[in-house]
C-alpha positions as CSV (number, residue, x, y, z in Angstrom):
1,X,93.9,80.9,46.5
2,X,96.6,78.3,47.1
3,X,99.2,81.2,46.5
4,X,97.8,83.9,48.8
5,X,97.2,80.5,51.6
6,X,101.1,79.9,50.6
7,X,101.5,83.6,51.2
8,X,100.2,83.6,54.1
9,X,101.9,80.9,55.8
10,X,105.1,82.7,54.8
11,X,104.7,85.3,56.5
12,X,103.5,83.9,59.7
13,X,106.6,81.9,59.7
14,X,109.0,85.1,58.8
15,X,107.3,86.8,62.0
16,X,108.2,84.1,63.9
17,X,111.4,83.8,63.0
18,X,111.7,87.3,63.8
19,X,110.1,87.1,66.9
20,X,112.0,84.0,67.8
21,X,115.6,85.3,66.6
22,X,115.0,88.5,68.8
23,X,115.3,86.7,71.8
24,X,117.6,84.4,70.5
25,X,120.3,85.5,72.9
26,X,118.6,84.9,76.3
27,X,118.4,81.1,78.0
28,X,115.4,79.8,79.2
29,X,116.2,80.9,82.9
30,X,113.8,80.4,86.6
31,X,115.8,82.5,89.3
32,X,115.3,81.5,92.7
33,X,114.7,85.2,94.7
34,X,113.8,85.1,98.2
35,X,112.9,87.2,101.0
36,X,111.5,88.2,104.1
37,X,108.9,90.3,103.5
38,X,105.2,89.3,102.3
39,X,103.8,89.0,98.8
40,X,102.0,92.3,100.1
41,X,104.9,94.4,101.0
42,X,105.4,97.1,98.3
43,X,108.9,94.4,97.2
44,X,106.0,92.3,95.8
45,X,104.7,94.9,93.4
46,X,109.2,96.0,92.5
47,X,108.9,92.0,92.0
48,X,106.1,91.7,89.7
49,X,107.4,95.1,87.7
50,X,110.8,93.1,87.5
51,X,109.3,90.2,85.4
52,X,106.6,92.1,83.9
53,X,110.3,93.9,82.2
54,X,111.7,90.1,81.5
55,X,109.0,89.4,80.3
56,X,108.9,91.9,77.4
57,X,112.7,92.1,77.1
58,X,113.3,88.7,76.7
59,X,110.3,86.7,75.5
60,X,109.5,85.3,78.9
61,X,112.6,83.0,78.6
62,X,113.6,84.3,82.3
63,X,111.2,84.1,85.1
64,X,111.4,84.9,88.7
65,X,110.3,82.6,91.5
66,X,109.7,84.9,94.3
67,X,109.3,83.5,97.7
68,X,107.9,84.9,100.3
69,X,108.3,85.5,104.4
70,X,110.8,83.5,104.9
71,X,109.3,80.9,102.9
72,X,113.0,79.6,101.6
73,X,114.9,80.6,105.2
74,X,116.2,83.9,106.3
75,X,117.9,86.4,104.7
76,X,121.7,86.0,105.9
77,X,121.7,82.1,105.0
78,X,120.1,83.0,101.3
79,X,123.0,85.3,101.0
80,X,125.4,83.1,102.0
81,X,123.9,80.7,99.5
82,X,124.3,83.2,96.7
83,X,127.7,83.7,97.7
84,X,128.6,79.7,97.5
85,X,126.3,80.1,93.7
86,X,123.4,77.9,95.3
87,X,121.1,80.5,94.8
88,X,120.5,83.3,92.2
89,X,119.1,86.2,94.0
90,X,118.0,87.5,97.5
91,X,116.4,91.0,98.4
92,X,118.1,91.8,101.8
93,X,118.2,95.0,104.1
94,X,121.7,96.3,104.7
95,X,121.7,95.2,108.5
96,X,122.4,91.8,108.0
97,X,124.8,92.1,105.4
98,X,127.2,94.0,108.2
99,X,128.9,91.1,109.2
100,X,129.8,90.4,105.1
101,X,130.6,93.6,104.0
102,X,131.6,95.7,107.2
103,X,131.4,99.0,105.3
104,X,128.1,98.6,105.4
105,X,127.6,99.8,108.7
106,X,127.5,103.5,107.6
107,X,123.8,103.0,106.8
108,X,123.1,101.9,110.5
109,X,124.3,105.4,111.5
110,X,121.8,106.9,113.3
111,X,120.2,110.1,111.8
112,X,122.1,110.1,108.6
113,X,119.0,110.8,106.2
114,X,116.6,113.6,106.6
115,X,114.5,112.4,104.0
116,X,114.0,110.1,101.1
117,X,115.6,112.7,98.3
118,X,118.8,112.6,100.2
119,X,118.7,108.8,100.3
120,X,118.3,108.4,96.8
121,X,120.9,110.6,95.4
122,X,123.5,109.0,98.0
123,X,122.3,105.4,97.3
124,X,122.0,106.0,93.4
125,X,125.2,107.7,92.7
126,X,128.9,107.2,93.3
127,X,128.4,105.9,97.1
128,X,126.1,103.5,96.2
129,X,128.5,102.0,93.6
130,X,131.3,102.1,96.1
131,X,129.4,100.1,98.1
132,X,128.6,97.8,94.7
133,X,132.5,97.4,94.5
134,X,132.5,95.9,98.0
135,X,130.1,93.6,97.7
136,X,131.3,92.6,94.5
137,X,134.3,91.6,96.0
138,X,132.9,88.8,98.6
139,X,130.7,87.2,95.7
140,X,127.3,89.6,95.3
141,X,126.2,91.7,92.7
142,X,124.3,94.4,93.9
143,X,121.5,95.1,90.9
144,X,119.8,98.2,92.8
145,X,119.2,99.6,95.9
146,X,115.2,99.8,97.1
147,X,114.0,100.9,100.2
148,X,113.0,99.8,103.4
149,X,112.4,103.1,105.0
150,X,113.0,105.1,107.7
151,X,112.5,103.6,111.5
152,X,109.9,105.5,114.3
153,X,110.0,105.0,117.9
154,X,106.8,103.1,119.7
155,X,106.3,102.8,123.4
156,X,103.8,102.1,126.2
157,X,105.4,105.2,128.2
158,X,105.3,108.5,126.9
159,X,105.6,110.3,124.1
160,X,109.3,111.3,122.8
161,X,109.3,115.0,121.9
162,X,112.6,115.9,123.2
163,X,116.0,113.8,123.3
164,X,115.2,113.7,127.6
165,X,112.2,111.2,126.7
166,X,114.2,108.5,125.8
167,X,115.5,108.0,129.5
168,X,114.6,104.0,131.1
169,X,112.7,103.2,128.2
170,X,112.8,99.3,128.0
171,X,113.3,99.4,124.3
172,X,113.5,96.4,121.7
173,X,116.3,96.9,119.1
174,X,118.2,94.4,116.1
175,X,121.0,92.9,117.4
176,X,123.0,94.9,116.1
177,X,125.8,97.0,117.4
178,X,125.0,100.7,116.0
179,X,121.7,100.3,116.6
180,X,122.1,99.3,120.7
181,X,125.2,101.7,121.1
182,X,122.5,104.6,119.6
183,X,119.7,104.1,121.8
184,X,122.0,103.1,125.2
185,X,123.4,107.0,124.1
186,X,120.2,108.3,124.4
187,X,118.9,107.0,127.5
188,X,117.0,104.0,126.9
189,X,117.7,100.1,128.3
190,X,118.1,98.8,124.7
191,X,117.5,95.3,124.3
192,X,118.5,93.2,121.3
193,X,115.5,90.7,120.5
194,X,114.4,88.3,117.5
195,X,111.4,90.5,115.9
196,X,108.9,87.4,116.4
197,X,109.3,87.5,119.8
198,X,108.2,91.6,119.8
199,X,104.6,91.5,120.1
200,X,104.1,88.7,123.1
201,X,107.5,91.3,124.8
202,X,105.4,94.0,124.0
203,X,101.8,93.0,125.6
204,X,103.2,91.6,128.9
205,X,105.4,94.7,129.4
206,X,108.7,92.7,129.3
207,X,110.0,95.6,127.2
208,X,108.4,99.3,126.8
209,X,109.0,100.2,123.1
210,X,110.6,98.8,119.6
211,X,111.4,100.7,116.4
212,X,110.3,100.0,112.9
213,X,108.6,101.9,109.6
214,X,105.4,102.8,109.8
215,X,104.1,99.7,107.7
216,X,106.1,97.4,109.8
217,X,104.3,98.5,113.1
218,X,100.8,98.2,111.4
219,X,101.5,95.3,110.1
220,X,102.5,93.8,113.2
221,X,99.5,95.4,114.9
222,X,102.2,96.7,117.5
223,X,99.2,99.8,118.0
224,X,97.3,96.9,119.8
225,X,100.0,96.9,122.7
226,X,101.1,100.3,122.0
227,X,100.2,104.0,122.8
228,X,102.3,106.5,121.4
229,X,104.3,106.5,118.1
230,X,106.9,109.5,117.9
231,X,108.1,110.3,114.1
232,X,111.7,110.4,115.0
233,X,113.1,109.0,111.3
234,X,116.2,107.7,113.2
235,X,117.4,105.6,110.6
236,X,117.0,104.5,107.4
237,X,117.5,101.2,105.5
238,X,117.5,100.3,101.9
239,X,117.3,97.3,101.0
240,X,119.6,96.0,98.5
241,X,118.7,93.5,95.0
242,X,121.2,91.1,95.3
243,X,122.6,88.6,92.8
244,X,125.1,85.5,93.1
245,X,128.8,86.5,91.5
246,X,129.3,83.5,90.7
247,X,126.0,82.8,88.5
248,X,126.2,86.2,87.3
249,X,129.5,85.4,85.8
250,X,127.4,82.8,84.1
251,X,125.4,85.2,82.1
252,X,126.1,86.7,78.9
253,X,126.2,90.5,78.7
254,X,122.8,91.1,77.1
255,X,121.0,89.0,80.0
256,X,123.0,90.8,82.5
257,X,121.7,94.1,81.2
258,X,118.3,93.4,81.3
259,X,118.5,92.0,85.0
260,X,120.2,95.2,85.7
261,X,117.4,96.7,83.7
262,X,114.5,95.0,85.4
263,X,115.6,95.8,88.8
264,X,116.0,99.6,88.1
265,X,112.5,99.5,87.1
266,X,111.0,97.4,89.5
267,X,113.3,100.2,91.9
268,X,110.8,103.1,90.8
269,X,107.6,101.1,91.9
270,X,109.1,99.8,95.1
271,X,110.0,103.3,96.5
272,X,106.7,105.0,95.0
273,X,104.8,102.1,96.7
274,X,107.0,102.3,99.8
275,X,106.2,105.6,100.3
276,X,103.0,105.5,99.8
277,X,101.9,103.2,102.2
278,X,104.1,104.6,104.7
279,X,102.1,107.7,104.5
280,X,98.9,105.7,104.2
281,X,100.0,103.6,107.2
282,X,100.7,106.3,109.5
283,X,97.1,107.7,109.0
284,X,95.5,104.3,109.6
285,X,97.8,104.0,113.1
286,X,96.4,107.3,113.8
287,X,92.7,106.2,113.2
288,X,93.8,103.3,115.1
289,X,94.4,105.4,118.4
290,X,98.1,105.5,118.4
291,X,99.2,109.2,119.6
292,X,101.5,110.2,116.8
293,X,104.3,113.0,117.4
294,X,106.5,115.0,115.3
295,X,109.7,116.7,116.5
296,X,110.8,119.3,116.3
297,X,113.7,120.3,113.7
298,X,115.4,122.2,116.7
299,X,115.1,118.4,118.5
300,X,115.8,116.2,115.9
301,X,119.1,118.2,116.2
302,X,120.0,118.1,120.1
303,X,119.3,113.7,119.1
304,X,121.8,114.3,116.3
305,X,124.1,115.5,119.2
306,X,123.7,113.1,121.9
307,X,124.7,110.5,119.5
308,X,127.6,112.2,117.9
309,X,129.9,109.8,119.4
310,X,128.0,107.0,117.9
311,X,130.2,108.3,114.7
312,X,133.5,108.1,116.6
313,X,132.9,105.1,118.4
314,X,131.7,103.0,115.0
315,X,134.3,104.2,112.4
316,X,136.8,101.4,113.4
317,X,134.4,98.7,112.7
318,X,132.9,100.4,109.6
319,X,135.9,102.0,108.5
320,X,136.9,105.7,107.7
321,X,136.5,105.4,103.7
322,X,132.7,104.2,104.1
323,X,132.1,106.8,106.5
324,X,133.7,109.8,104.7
325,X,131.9,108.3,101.2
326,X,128.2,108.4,102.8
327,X,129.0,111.9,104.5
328,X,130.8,113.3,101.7
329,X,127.8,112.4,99.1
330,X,125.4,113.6,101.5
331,X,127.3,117.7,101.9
332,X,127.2,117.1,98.3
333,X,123.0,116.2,97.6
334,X,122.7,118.9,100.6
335,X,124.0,121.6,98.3
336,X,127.2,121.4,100.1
């Protein structure tokens, strides 16, 4: 008895020691990642899939604390803070970051993306990691690229069916200057505004229309001051996984892999969620009473050609090499 109890014991303490070695080379780590989206938003479930893969790969030694909205400031002063290595990680869309990394501009171009396919084989191939390079250079470490989607058009007006409809539509846009140069080519009176003054702008008619993905406008109940939603996928944003250079540098290999690792993973359930709910949303917005519209593919093209010049006029602030990247990868995922 006392040699099958000593037996025993043994071997419980070998597994240990197994178990314990295996993670031997990963620091107990908490990483700081903030936001500005809700707990709800599909980045919550890429979040949770992140540390659900930590968790696993490294014995639960790191461990993400996510917060939410806002919750820890906005997204241009967290990723300032990960540049000065005061903060570990931020997911950001690319919008922001313009004024950082001026190359990232290209993604602001408007109509660039048909579709989510042709996102993801630009995004996850060599353009993305040209990109990677750039930001690598001003202190981030880009970890992987998720998705915020592609923007729709909302007004009190009319619908847009045709590039004509855009004309004196008081429209809400970032501040941002591919964005107001785009819709001042179409037609419209594009108005930079802070997004949590759009609903109150929206209700008292200060402003006619705004632009966001589908979730964005349910979630804003923007259908509550608005009538008609047009499905012109103008632009599309990713939104990018973002780590501190200088607390990267920090890490040893193996706990850099699986932070590369984890965020690859969490990628797959942010875009399948994304997408999902986009679809999802659009049907409720319809059930809602919104008056959804597609264009036409012969209309989406006469858009693509009012704002041609958009190109031209932008390339000097983005720069020709970003531009003729994106493009090029795009002829290429075209079949080009």
């Amino acid at each position: 008895m006392f040699k099958r109890r000593t037996l025993t014991t043994a071997l419980a303490a070998a597994t240990l020691l197994v178990a314990t070695s295996s993670f031997a080379q990963f620091a107990e780590r908490t990483i700081k990642f903030t936001n500005g989206v809700n707990e709800d938003h599909p980045v919550g479930l890429g979040v949770k899939k992140m540390q659900e893969v930590l968790n696993a790969k490294t014995g639960g030694k790191i461990k993400i604390n996510a917060f939410w909205g806002g919750a820890a400031g906005g997204d241009l002063p967290a990723t300032q803070a990960l540049r000065a290595g005061t903060q570990e990680m931020v997911c950001t869309s690319s919008s922001p970051l313009v004024g950082i990394v001026k190359e990232l501009g290209a993604f602001d171009l408007p109509f660039l993306f048909a579709n989510e396919k042709e996102a993801d084989a630009v995004l996850d191939g060599p353009a993305g990691a040209y990109f990677n390079k750039k930001l690598e250079a001003v202190g981030l470490i880009n970890l992987a690229y998720w998705e915020n989607g592609f923007r729709n058009l909302t007004n009190s007006k009319r619908p847009v069916n045709k590039a004509e409809d855009f004309d004196g539509i008081k429209l809400r846009v970032m501040q941002n200057n591919i964005f107001l140069d785009t819709f001042k080519t179409l037609g419209t009176n594009a108005v930079p505004m802070a997004f949590g003054e759009v609903f109150t702008a929206l209700e008292t008619r200060t402003i006619d229309g705004q632009e966001n993905p589908f979730v964005t406008i349910e979630t804003s109940k923007f259908n509550e001051v608005q009538k008609y939603l047009s499905v012109t996928r103008h632009a599309y944003t990713p939104f990018l996984i973002l780590y501190s250079k200088k607390l990267w540098d920090q890490l040893n290999p193996q706990e850099q892999a699986v932070l590369r690792e984890a965020a690859m993973e969490g990628q797959k359930v942010e875009r399948a969620a994304n997408r999902a709910l986009n679809e999802k949303s659009l049907v409720s917005l319809k059930a809602k009473g919104m008056m959804v519209n597609d264009i036409s593919p012969a209309e989406q093209r006469r858009m693509f050609e009012k704002v041609k010049p958009v190109y031209d006029r932008s390339i000097p602030a983005i720069g020709n090499e970003a531009v003729s990247t994106v493009l090029d990868a795009l002829k290429k995922a075209r079949g080009g």
